[in-house]
N, C-alpha and C positions, 0 to 999 in steps of 0.2 A: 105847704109852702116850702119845707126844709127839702122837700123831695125835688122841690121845681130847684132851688138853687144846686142844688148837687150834679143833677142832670143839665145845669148851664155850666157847669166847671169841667164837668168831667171831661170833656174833648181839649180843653185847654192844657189839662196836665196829660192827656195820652198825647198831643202835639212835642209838650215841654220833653217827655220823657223822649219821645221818637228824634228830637233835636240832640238830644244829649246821645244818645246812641248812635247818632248818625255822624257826630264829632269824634265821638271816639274812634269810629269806622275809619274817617278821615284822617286821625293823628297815625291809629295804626299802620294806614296806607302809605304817610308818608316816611312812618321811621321804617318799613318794610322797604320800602324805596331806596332808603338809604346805606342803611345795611346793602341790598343790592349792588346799589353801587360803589361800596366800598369795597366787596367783596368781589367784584370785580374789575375794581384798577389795585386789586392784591393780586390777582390772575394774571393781569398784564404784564404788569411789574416782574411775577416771576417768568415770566414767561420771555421777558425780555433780557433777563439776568443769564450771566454764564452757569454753566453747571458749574462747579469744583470738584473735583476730585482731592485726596487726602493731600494733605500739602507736605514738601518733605520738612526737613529737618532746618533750621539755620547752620549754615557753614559756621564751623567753630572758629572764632579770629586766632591767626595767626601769630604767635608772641614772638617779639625781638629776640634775638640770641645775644649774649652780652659775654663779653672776656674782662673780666674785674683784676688790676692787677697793679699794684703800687707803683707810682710814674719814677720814682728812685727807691733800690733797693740797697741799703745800705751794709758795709759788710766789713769784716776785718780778716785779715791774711790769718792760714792754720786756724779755722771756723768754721761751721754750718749754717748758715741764713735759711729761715722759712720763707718762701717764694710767693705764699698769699696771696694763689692765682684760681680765680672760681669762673665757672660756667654756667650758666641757665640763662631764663629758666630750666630745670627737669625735663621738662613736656615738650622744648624746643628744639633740643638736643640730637640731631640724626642718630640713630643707633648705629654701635660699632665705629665712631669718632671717636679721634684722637687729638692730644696738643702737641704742636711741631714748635719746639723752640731754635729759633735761629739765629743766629750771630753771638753767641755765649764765647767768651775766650777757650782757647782750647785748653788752656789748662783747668776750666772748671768744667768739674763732674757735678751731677747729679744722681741722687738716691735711689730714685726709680727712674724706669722707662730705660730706653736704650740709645747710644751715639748713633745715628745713621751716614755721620760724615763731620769732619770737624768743626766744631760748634753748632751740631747741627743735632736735635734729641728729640726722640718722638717716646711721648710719657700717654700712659691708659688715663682716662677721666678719674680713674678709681684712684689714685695712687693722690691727687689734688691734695688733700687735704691734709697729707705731711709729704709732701716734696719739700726738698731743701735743696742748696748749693753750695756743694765741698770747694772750699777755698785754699789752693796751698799755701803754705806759708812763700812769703817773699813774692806774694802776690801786688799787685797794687794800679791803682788807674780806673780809668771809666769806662763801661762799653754799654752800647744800646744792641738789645736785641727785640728781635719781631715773637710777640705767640700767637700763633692761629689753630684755630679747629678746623680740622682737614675730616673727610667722610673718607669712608673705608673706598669710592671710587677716587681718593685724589683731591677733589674742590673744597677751598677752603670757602666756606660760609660764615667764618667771624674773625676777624683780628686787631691786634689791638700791638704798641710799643710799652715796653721799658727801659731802665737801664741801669746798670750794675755798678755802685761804685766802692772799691776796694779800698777800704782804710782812709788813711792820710797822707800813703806815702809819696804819692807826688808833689806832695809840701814838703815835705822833711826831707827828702833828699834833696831838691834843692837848695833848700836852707840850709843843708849841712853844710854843702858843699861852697855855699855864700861865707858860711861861718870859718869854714879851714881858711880859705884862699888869706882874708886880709890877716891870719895867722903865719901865714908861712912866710908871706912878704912883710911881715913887722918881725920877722925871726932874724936877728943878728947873724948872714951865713956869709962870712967874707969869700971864702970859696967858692959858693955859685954867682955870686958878684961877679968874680975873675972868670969864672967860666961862659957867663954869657954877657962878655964887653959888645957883639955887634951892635955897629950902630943902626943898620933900618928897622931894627926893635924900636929903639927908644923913638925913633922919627917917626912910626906908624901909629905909636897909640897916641898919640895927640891928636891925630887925623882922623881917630874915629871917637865920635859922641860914645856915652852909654848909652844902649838899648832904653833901658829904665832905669831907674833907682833899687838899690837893690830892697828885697824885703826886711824888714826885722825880723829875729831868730823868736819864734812864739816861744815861750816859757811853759813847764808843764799844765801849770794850773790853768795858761790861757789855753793850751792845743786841746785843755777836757774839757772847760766851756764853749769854744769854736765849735768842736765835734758833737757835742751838747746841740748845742743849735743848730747844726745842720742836720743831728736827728728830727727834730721839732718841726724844721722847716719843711724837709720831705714830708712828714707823714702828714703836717697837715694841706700840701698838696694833692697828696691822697685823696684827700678828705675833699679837695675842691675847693680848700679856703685860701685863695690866691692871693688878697690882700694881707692877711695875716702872715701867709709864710713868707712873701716879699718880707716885711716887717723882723720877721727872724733871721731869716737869713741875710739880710743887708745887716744885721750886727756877728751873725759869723763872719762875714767880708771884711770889716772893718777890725776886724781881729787881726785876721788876716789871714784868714784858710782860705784857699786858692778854690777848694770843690764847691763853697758856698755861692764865692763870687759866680763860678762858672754856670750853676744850676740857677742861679737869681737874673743871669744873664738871660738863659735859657725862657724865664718865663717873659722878657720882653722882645723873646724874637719871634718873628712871623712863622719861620720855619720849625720852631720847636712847639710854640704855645698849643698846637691844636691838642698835642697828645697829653695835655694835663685836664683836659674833657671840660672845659671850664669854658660859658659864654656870655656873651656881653663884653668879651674883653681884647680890646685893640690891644695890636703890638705896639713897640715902642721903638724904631730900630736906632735912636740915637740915646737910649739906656741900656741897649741891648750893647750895645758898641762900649759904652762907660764902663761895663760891668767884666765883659769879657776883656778890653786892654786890662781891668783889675785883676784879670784871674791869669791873664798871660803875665804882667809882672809878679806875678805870687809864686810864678812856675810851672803855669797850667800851659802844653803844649798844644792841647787840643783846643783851647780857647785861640791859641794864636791861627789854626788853621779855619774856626769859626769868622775871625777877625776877614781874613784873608775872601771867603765868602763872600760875608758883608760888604765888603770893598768892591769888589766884584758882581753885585750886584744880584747874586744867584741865592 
């Protein structure tokens, strides 16, 4: 009887077994399938793809050239001033360039490099980092000059303004000479009395206004605080801190140094401001005008011909 059921089962499990192998047959068929067909839209794919060949290099970016160089360089007559005038980047640098300095008074030399024409000096890059400017004595006043990096063909590729100012003598001489005059006309001189009786003298100065008021004589300790402050103001124009040096030098002005008023003018003019590298910051041309009639009554002449601009609308 055990034999009869064995012999009913057995087709049942060679069936079961033949099903399960015919499944796997099936699963294998269709991961083979798929694999196929992944393996060939990877065909297509590259085959639709450009070749590449080695790629070059990135272009190395190209770095600004920059002329770093104190917007006022301050100096005193029979001196040497360091000129704190730099070039880079390094890497930016054309080789065999030089600095062409232009409009330097003709009486000031430099250390290195050579004059090519009056106030005109072409200095090696090498020489940078102690250049100075020989001041002679009974020097005195302000000048702007140009520096640029010129290539050994000629073109210049970077430049940039300064401007040089000598001492304080454009105050003090004025004021000296403020000082003598109401001296010699309070001096009891019966003799030039009698010498000069015409009368269309005495009839013409009534006819004409003063100019200004004249200035007060600075006293020592005020012309070293002044000059104090108008070191302070420059450098930190230098620096780019425009609100700050306005600040210092509006109290050299009220001193009453004539170069403070004119350089404080300077930063609310249109014409001047750009060269103190500093933005975000409008002119001002009606403190521009305030500041320069203060430095032309102080005795500044060149403020009078800035005046004269502003008027003029140039």
């Amino acid at each position: 009887m055990t034999r009869g059921i064995e012999s009913r089962f057995e087709p049942s499990a060679q069936l079961a077994l033949l099903a399960v192998l015919l499944a796997l047959l099936l699963v294998a068929d269709a991961t083979g399938a798929v694999c196929l067909a992944q393996m060939s839209r990877d065909r297509m794919r590259g085959s639709m793809m450009p070749l590449r060949g080695p790629q070059p290099p990135p272009e190395p970016v190209q770095a600004t050239l920059d002329i770093s160089a104190p917007a006022v360089i301050l100096v005193t007559p029979s001196s040497e001033a360091n000129l704190e005038i730099t070039v880079g980047p390094p890497a930016a640098v054309p080789p065999a360039s030089f600095l062409r300095l232009r409009g330097l008074p003709p009486y000031v030399a430099l250390n290195e490099g050579h004059a090519i024409a009056s106030g005109v000096w072409s200095v090696p890059l090498r020489s940078l980092s102690g250049l100075r400017a020989i001041i002679p004595a009974g020097a005195s006043g302000r000048t702007e000059f140009t520096i640029a990096l010129v290539t050994i063909d000629g073109e210049v590729v970077a430049e940039t303004k300064s401007a040089l100012m000598i001492g304080a003598a454009g105050l003090i001489a004025p004021q000296a000479a403020k000082r003598t005059a109401p001296k010699e006309a309070s001096m009891p001189r019966a003799s030039v009395a009698r010498v000069t009786p015409p009368p269309p003298q005495p009839e013409a100065k009534p006819q004409t206004p003063p100019a200004s008021p004249p200035a007060p004589a600075l006293s020592a300790d005020a012309q070293r605080r002044a000059t104090s402050l108008l070191a302070r103001g420059a450098g930190l124009l230098g620096e780019g801190n425009l609100a700050a040096a306005r600040l210092v030098l509006e109290r050299a002005a009220e001193i009453g140094l004539a170069e403070a008023a004119f350089l404080l003018a300077e930063t609310y003019d249109a014409a001047e401001l750009g060269r103190f590298r500093v933005q975000g910051v409008q002119p001002d041309p009606v403190k521009a005008r305030k500041w320069y009639e203060r430095a032309r009554d102080l005795g500044s002449r060149e403020a009078a011909k800035r005046l004269s601009v502003l008027s003029s609308g140039g």
